[in-house]
Each structure stands twice: as C-alpha cells, then as structure tokens.
N, C-alpha and C positions, 0 to 999 in steps of 0.2 A: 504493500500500500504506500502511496507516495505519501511522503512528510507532507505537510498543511503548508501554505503559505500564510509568512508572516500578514500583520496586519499594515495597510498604507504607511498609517503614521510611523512605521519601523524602517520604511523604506526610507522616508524624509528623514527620519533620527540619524540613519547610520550616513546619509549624504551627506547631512550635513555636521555629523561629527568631526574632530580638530585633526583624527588619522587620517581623514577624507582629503585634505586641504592641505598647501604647500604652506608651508615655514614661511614667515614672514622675513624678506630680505632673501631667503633661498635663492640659489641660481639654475636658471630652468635645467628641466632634464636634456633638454635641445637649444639649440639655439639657431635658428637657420640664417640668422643675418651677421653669425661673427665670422670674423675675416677669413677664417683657416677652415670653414664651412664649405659645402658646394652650394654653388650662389642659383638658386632655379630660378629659371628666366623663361622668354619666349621671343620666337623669331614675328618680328614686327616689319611690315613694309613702307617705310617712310615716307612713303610718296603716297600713297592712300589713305593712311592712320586719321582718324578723326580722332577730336577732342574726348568724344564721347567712348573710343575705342579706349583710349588710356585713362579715363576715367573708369574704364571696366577692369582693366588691369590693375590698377591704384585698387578696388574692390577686391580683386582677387589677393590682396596684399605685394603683390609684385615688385620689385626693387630691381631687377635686372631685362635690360634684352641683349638681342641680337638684330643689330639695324641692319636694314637690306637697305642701302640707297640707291639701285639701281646702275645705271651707266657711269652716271658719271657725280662726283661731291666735291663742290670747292668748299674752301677752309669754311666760307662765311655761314653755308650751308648746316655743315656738321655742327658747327659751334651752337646756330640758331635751333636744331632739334636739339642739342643739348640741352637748353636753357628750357627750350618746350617740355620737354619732358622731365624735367628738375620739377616743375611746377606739381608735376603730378608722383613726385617723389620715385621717378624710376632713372635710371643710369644705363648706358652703354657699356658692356663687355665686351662685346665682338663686334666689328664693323665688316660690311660686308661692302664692294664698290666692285661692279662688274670691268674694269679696265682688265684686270687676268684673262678674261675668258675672251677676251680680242684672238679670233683666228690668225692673225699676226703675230699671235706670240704664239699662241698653242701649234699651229702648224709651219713653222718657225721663216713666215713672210715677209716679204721686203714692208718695213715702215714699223718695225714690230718694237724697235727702240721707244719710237715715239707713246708707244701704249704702256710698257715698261716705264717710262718717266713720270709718266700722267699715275702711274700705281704707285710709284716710289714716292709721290707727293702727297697721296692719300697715307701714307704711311706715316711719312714726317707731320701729317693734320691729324691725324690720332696720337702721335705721338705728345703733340702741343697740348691737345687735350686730355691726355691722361686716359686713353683707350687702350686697353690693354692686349687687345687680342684682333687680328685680323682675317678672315677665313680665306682660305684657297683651295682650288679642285682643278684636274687638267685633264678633263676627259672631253675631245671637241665634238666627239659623235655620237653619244647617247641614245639611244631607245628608254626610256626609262620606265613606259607600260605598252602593254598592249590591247590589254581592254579594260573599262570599269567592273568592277564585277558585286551584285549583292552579297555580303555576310552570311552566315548562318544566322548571329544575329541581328540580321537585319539592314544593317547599314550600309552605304556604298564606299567601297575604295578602291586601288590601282591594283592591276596584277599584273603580272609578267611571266609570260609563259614561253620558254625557251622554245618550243617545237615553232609556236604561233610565228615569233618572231622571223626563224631560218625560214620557215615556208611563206611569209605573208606581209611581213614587215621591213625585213632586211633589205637595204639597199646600199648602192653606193654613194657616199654623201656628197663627194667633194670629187675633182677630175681626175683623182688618180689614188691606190691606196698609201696610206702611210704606214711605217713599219715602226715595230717596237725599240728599234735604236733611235731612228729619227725621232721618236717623240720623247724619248729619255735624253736627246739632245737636247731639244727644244727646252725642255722643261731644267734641264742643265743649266742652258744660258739665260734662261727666265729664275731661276732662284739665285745664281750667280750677283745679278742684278740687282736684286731688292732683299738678299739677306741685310747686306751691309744700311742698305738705307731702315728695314727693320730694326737693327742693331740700336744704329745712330736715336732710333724714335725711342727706345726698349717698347717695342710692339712685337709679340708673338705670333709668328706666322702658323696657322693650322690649319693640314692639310686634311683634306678629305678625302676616303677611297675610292675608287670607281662603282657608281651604280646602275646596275647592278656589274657584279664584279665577274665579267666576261673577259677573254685574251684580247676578243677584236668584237667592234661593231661595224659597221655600217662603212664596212673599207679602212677602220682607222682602228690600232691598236692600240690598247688602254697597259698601263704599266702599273698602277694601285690598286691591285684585284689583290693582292692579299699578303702576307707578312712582308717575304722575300722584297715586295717591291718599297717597303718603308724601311724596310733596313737601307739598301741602296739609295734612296733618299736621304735616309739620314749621315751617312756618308759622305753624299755628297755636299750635305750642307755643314759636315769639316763638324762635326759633336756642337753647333753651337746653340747653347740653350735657348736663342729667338726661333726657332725651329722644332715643329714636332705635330703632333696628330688633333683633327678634329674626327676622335672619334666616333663614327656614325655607328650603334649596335645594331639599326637594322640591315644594315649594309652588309656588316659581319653576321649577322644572322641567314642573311640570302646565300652567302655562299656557303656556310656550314662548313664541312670536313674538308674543304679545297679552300681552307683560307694559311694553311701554315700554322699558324696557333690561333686557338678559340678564343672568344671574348674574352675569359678568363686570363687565359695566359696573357692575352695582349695587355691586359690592364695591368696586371701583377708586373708584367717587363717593361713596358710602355710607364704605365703611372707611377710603377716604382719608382723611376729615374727622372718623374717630371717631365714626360715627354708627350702627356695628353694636356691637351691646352682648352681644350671643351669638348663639349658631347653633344650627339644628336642620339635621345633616349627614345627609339621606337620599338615596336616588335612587328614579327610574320609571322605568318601560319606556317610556313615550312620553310627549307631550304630550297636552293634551286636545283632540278630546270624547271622547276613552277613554284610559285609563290603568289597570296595577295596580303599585303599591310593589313596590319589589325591595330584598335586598342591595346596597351600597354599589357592589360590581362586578358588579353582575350588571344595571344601568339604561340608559339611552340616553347622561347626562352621565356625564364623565371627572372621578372626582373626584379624582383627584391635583390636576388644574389647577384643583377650585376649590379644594383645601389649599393649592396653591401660591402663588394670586393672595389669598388669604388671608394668608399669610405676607411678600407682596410689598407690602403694607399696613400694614405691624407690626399687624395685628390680636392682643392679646395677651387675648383675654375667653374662656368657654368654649363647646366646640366639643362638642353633645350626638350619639347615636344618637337618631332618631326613629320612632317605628314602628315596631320591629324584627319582624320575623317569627316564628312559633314554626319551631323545628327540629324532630325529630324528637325526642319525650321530654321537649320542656321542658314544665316548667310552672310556674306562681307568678311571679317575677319574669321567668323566659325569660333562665336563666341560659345557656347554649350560644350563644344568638342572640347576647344582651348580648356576651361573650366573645369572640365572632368580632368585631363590629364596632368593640369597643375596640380590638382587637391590630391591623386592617385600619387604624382611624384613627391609629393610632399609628405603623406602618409609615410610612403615607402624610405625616404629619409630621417624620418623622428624614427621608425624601427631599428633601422642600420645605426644612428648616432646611439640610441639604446645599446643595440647590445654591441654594437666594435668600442664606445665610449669616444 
C-alpha cells in the first residue's frame, strides 16, 4: 500500500524551511557570467537585428553573441552595433565579416591580396574594440542540404543525403576542378597573411571544419573534413596561440568514425591546449552518408557529455546554437527555436559546472 501523502501545508513548510534556501552572502553553485565560465551566446545577423530582437535576447538573459556582418564592416560600423547592443547589455565575442570567403582568396585569384587586406583591417577593428575572436571557414563549394525534411517530431530541418547528392545534386561549380594541394595553398597564403595582422589585434582566429565533411564537392576539394587536416593547419600557423578551432559538434557528429578523433578526443586534445576558441553546439540524427539536424536532444550525440568534457577542459570561450530549426510560428530570427536551445544549453551547463566544479 503506498504511504499517504503529506498534507499541502507540509509541502509549503518544508519549501520554505532555512535547509531549502541558500546562505545569505553564499556564492552560487554556478555562475554563468564569470570570466573562466563558457560564455553562451547566439549567432545574430547584424544587418537585420531589430530592437525588438535584442530586446528578446536581453529577456532571455543573454550577455554574448556572434555578429555576422555580412560583406563587408568598416570601423565606424562595428563600433556603432557595439554601442547598440551595450544598451541592451549584450557584447560581441566572435565577429564574423565575409571578406575570407572572396573566391579570390579561397581559389587563390588574381586580386585576392586586395580581399586579404580588407580582412586584415576587420581584424585590426576588433582588435581596437576589444573582440576577441574572429570566425573562419575555407570550403568555396558547399552542398550543405539536399532536401528539407519533416522530424519525427515534427518539425522541419536540413538533410543531407550522400546518394541524393552524387546522383542529383552534384555538379561542377567553377571552370575547372581544384585539387586538394591547390587549396591547402591557397589557404596557406591566406592564413600566412592575416595570422600576423590577428596577432598585432590579439584577435583569435577560428576555424571551422568542412560541412558536411566530404574529400571533394562540386569539382572542388575540401581539406577540414577531419582531424588530420587541423593538425596541418595548425602547423602551418607555426603553434601560434591567435590560431585554433571553431569547433562545430555537429559537423563532427556528420562525419562520425571518418573524422580521426571523436568529439571527445578533439576537445580533450584541442581544448586541453587552448586551441578551441568557440563552439557551434548542435546535434544529428546520425552520421553520414545521411543525416538531418535535430534539437540539441533530440540527435544520436549526448550533449550533456560534450558540455561536460567541455567544462572538464576549462574551456571558458562561447558556446553558440547552430542551425536551429523553425518551430511552429516562428519567424525572422526563430525566436521559440532560439529560446529552447538557450534554456537547454544552459540547463546542461549548471549540471557540468555541478559536478566537474
């Protein structure tokens, strides 16, 4: 026979007894906003951001993003959303400014200096402003879905399905293909370039892997499909600490067993040494040749344990949603989506600050 339940007023007594309730002066069991913490943010588009968007953000408690500004950002620009989003007590960590992704540089064209300079200068304008991290990625011929696809529960997101692709998708992008040295040069004399003006800023460059993480797409060979190719990176950028990973988990989830080391190891190797400089915190359903992006719990990986083994590394940089899905009624920024996977990444951070301490 099951025990009786207590009476209400026992439930109110014991919640509100003195064991229930933190010490006065006590310092929380978490803390998400001190320095040596992972700083959770969201990737924001600068150029579309309403007031009212950061005002949703500023709700959600928010303190960090990651600015996407598009083509191009002069100083006065960056400076001016700074100030804008001050107001709404959030800050820049990662700046994001499309000059890198100029096919002039990635497929290494006459005029590709001049794109390289224009990036070097967004670097030295973070750097004035006390931005500390700038994202980069060198993959010029992308597939990145092939069809939308319903959930099981319900909701829509991107899939990618290797057969679909080879049969349906694939083409050739550009007039001719490019090879996997060519673009490990290219990307040579492109980090060559803008380590040192990185340096001069102390802006940390972070890179991101190829998605999804194939040899070649579309006539043009990708070289950050998986360990192997961030080591030779990291090499070539001579051990210098403004250099190192943005890394993407679901990236490293698509490729599974064809990545060299799993997410785990990469973090343990990678963040042991300080060489993750922020994250893009997604999950899939599976590895490839097929896959579609999911909610955080709703994938094959457990991301508790990569927030854990993240925290098990002091990794203290910021920790983005990636790809969110729309929900039901969102639209424009996909505030609902956004929402869930902030409060989800935040849960999963007071657990890991608990028990790693």
């Amino acid at each position: 026979m099951a025990p009786a339940r207590p009476p209400r007023r026992d439930f109110v007594k014991l919640a509100l007894a003195p064991a229930a309730l933190p010490r006065a002066g006590a310092a929380p069991r978490t803390d998400e906003y001190a320095p040596d913490n992972m700083k959770v943010a969201t990737r924001l588009n600068i150029r579309s951001a309403t007031d009212e968007d950061l005002l949703f953000l500023r709700q959600l408690g928010m303190r960090w993003i990651h600015a996407e500004f598009g083509a191009k950002a002069p100083y006065e620009m960056i400076r001016s959303t700074q100030e804008r989003l001050g107001r709404f007590g959030i800050k820049i960590y990662v700046g994001v400014m499309d000059a890198y992704r100029s096919l002039r540089i990635q497929l290494g064209q006459p005029g590709r200096d001049e794109d390289i300079e224009l990036y070097c200068t967004f670097l030295g304008d973070l750097g004035r402003l006390r931005i500390p991290v700038a994202k980069i990625d060198f993959h010029p011929a992308n597939t990145y879905t092939t069809t939308m696809v319903e959930t099981p529960r319900g909701y829509t997101a991107r899939e990618f399905n290797l057969e679909d692709f080879r049969q349906k998708t694939e083409k050739q992008a550009f007039e001719r293909e490019y090879t996997a040295e060519e673009i490990w040069a290219n990307y040579t004399y492109f980090i060559k370039a803008v380590l040192p003006a990185a340096e001069k800023a102390d802006v940390r460059l972070a890179l991101h892997p190829d998605d999804p993480p194939l040899a070649k797409m579309n006539g043009v060979a990708k070289v950050f499909i998986d360990e192997s190719g961030y080591r030779r990176a990291e090499r070539i950028a001579g051990g210098s600490r403004h250099w190192g990973l943005m890394f993407c988990v679901g990236t490293w989830a698509e490729g599974g067993g064809r990545m060299g080391k799993d997410i785990f190891e990469m973090i343990q190797d990678y963040g042991g040494r300080g060489k993750i400089h922020a994250v893009h915190f997604r999950n899939v359903s599976s590895p490839l040749p097929r896959f579609h992006e999911t909610y955080m719990d709703d994938g094959y990986v457990d991301m508790y344990q990569v927030m854990k083994a993240l925290r098990q590394v002091r990794f203290s940089g910021s920790i983005v949603p990636d790809h969110i899905p729309a929900l039901a009624g969102d639209k424009g920024m996909n505030r609902a989506g956004t929402a869930y996977c902030i409060t989800y990444m935040r849960a999963l951070l007071r657990r890991a600050n608990e028990e790693v301490g």
